[in-house]
C-alpha positions, 0 to 999 in steps of 0.5 A, a space after each residue: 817765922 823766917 829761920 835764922 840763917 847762919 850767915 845772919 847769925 855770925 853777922 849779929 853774934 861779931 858785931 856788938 852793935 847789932 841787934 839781937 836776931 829776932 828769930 833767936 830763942 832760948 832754951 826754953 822758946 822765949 826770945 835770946 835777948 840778954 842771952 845772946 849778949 852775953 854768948 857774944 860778949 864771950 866769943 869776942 872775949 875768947 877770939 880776942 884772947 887768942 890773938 894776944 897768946 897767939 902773937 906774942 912778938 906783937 903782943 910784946 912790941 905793941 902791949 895788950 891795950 893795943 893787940 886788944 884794940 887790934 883784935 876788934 876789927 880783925 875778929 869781925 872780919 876773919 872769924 874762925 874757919 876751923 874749930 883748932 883755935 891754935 889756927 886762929 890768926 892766919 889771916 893776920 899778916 894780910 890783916 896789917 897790911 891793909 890796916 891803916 891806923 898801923 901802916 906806919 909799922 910797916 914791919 907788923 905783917 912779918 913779925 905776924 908771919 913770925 908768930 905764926 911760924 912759930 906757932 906752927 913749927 911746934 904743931 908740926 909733926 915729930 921726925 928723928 933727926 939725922 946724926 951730924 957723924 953720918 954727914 961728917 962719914 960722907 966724901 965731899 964728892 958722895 955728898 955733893 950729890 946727895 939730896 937733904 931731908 927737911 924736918 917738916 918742923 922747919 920754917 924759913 921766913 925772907 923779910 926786908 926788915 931787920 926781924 931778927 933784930 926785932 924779936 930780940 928787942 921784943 923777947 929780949 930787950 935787944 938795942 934799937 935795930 938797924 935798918 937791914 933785911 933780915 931772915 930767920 930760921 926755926 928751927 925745933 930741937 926739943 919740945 919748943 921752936 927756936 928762931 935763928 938768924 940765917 946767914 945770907 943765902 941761907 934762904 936760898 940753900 934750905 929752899 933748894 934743899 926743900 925743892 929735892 935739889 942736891 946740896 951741890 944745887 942748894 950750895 950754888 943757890 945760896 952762892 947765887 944769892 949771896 956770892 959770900 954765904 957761909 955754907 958751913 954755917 948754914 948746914 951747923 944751923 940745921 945739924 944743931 936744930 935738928 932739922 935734917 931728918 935724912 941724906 939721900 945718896 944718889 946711885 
């Protein structure tokens, strides 16, 4: 009897309509049958499940019937690569992308890489934040040149959808949105993520930040995008999330 591969086994155990392998046996040497049936009504159960926990901006927007219905094709086709179901769902954005039956929501990829930012911001490492009074102590021209630390809890997400908006109408029941790009911070100041609207050039600011430039550098990247950015909101955003871990004087 030809042994069951293990490709042959996550082909019959993500598809209900497959037939039981054949080759399979239970604990006591008979044939698997009902068994399996059962074993792969709970793995889809569970993967299922951990898309609805996972996703709560989508869960809120779409409902559970749907994300349900969503969760179908999408465990078939992305099971697991890690045992940390808190993972689980990385390839979703990408998923609704190409996913027909949902093109004309053309904004779900983002809110998906929302979700999963948030997700991963509160499995992040821990850092002591840096006091905003060692800042505040620095001449403009010392500061100028110094380089800013980020907490490795920080994400930044660029979207061309109002995604701010949007998640204030799922988690809020914020109004309609305006059709305007929109990027958020997230940030995490205790124990929970938090997302933010970042003013324009913010992106640009905290990316510059994160490639080791100066925060003169990052200052003229923002104004580079956004001639109008708000530097010092910016830099309050990230005192007041605590996402600033160190300054790094320049000799």
């Amino acid at each position: 009897m030809t042994p069951l591969s293990q490709q042959a086994f996550r082909e019959a155990m993500l598809h209900p309509e497959a037939l039981v392998p054949e080759t399979l046996r239970d604990g006591h040497g008979g044939p698997a049958g009902r068994r399996f049936s059962v074993y792969r009504n709970n793995v889809a159960v569970g993967l299922t499940e951990a898309v609805l926990e996972g996703f709560p901006t989508l869960r809120a927007l779409l409902g559970d019937e749907n994300l349900r219905a969503l969760a179908a094709p999408f465990l078939r086709a992305h099971p697991p690569s890690s045992p940390l179901m808190f993972r689980y769902g990385e390839a979703l954005p990408a998923f609704l992308q190409r996913f027909q039956p949902l093109a004309h929501l053309g904004y779900l990829p983002d809110v998906a890489r929302l979700d999963l930012a948030m997700r991963e911001s509160y499995h992040a490492a821990d850092a002591t934040p840096l006091e905003p009074a060692r800042l505040a102590a620095l001449p403009p021209e010392v500061l100028a040149q110094a380089h800013l630390r980020l907490a490795p809890s920080l994400r930044v997400l660029r979207s061309s959808w109002p995604l701010w908006q949007i998640w204030q109408l799922a988690h809020h029941d914020g109004p309609p949105p305006r059709p305007e790009a929109e990027d958020i911070l997230i940030t995490r100041p205790g124990y929970d993520p938090e997302p933010h609207h970042l003013p324009a050039g913010g992106a640009g600011f905290i990316e510059a930040l994160g490639q080791g430039q100066s925060a003169e550098q990052a200052s003229g990247a923002a104004i580079a995008e956004a001639p109008d950015a708000d530097l010092p909101a910016i830099l309050g955003l990230l005192l007041q999330g605590s996402a600033l871990t160190a300054v790094e004087i320049a000799r």
